[in-house]
MARBA-3410 file (N, C-alpha, C, O; in Angstrom, 1 decimal):
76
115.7,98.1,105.1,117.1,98.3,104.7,117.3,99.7,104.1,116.7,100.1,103.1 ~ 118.0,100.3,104.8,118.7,101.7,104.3,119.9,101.7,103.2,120.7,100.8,103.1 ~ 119.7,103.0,102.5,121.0,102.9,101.7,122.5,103.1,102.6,123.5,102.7,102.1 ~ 122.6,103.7,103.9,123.5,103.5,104.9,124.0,102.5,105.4,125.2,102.6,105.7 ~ 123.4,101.2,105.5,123.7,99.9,106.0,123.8,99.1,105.1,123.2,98.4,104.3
125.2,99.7,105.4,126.1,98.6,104.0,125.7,96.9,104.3,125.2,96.1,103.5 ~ 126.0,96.8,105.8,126.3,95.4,106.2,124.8,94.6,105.7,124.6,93.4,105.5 ~ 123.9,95.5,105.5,122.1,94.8,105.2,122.1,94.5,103.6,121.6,93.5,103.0 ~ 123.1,95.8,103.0,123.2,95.7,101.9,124.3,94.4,100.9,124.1,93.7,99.9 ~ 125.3,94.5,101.7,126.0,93.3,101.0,125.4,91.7,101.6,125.9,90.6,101.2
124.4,91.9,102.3,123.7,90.3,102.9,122.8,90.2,102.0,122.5,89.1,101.7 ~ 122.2,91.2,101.3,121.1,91.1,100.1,121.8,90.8,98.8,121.4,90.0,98.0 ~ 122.9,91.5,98.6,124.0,91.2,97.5,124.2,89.3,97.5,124.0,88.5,96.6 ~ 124.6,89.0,98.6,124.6,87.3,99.1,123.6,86.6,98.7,123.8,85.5,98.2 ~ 122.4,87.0,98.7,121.1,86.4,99.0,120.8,86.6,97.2,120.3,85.7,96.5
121.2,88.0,97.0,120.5,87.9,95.7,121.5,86.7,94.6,121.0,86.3,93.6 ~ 122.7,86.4,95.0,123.6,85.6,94.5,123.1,84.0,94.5,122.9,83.2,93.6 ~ 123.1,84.0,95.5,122.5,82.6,95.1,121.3,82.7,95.2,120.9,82.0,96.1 ~ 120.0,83.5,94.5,119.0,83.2,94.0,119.0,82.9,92.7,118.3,82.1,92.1 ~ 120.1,83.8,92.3,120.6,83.7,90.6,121.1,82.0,90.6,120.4,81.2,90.0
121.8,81.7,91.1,122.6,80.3,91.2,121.0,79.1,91.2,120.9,78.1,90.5 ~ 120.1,79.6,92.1,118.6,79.1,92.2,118.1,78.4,91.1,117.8,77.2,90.8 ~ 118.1,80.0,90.2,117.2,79.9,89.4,118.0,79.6,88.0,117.3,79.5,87.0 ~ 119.4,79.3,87.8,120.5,78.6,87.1,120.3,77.3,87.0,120.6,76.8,85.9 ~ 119.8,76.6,88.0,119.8,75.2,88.4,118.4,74.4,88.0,118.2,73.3,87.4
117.3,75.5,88.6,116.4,74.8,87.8,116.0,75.3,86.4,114.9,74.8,86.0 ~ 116.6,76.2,85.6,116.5,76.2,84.2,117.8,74.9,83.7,117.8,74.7,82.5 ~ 118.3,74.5,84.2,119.5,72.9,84.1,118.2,72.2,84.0,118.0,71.7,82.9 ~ 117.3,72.0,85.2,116.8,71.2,85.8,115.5,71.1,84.0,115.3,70.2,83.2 ~ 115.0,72.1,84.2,113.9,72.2,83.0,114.4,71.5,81.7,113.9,70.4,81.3
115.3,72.2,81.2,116.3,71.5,80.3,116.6,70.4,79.8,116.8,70.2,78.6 ~ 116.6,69.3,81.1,117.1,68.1,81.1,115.1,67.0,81.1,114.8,66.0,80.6 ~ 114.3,67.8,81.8,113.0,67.4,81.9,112.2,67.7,80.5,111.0,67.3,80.4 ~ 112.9,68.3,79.2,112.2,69.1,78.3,113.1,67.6,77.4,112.5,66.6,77.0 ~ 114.8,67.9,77.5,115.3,66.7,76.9,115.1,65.0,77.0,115.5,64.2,76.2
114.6,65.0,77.8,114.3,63.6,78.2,113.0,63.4,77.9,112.8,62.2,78.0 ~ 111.9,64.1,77.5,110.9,64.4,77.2,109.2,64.3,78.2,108.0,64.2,77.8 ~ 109.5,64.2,79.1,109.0,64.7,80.2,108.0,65.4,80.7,107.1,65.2,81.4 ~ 108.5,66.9,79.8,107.8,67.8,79.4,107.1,68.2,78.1,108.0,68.3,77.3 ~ 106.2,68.4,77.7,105.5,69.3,76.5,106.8,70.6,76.2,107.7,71.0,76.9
106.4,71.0,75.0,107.7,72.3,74.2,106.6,73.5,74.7,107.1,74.6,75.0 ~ 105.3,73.4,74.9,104.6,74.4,75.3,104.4,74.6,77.2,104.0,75.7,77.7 ~ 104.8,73.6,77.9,104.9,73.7,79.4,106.4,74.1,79.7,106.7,74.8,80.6 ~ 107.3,73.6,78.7,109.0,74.2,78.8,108.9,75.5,78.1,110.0,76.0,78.3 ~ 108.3,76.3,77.5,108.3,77.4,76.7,107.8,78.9,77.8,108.2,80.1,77.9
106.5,77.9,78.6,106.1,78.6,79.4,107.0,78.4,80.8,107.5,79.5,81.2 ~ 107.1,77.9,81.3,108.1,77.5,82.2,109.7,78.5,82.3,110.1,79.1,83.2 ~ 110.2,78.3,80.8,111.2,78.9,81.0,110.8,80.5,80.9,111.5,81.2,81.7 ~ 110.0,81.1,80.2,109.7,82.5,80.5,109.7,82.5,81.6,110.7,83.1,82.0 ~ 108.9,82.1,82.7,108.6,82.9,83.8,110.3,82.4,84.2,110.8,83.5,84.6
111.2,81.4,84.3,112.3,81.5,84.9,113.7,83.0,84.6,114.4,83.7,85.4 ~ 113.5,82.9,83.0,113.8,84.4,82.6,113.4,85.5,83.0,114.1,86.4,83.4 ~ 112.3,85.4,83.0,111.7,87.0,83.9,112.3,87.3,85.1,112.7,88.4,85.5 ~ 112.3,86.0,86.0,112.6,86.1,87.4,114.3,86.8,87.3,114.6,88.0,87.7 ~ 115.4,85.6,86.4,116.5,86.0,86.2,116.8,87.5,86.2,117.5,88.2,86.9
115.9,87.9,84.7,116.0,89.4,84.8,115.7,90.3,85.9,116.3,91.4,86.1 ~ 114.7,90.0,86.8,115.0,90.9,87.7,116.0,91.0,88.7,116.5,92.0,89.2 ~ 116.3,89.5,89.1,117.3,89.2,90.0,118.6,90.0,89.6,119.2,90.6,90.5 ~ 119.0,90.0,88.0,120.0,90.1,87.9,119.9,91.8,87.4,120.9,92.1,86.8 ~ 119.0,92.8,87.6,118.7,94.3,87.5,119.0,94.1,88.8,120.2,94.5,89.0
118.4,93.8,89.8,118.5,94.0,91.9,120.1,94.2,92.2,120.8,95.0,92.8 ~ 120.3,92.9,91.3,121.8,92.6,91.5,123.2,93.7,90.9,124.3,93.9,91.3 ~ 122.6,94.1,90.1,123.3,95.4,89.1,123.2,96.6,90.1,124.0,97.5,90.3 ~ 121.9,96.3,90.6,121.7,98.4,91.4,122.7,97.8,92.7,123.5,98.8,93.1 ~ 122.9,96.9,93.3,123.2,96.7,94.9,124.7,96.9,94.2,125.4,97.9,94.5
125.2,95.6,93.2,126.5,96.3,93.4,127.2,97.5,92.9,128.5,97.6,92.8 ~ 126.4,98.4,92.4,126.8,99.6,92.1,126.9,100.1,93.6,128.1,100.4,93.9 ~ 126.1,100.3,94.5,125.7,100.7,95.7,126.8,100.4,96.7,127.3,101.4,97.2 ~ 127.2,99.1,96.8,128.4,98.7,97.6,129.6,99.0,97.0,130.7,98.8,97.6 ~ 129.7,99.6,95.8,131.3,99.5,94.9,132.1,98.3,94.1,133.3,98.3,93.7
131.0,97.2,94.0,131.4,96.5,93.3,132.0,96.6,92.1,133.1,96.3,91.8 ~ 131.1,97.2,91.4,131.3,97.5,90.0,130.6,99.1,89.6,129.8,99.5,90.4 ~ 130.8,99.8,88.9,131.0,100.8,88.1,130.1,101.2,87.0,130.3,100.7,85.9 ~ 129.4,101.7,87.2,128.2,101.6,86.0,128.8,102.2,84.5,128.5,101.8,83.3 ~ 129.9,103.1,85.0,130.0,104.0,83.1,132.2,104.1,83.4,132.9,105.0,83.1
132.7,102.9,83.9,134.0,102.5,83.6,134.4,102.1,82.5,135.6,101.9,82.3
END
């Protein structure tokens, strides 16, 4: 993927969108396995970091692309 090919670039913008939606669902999903008690506070503690970490990068990937396409505006 080049920074020229918009069209590769907004399919990754797509893709990276619902990875976020992904990983939305099973932090729901953790949540409800932690509340029902299911889980240990130390397998949900660890669990949810690695789901945050992921988020955060998704949602850094997702910050640079749509600067890239014109979505959004970094210093508006």
């Amino acid at each position: 993927m080049g920074l020229a090919d918009m069209n590769e670039i907004k399919k990754y913008v797509k893709s990276l969108k619902q990875r976020k939606k992904d990983i939305e669902n099973r932090f729901m999903e953790l949540l409800n396995l932690k509340k029902n008690g299911k889980i240990s506070d130390e397998e949900y503690e660890e669990r949810r970091k690695k789901l945050e970490r992921e988020y955060v990068e998704v949602m850094d990937r997702l910050a640079q692309m749509r600067y890239f396409t014109g979505e959004e505006q970094l210093f508006a």
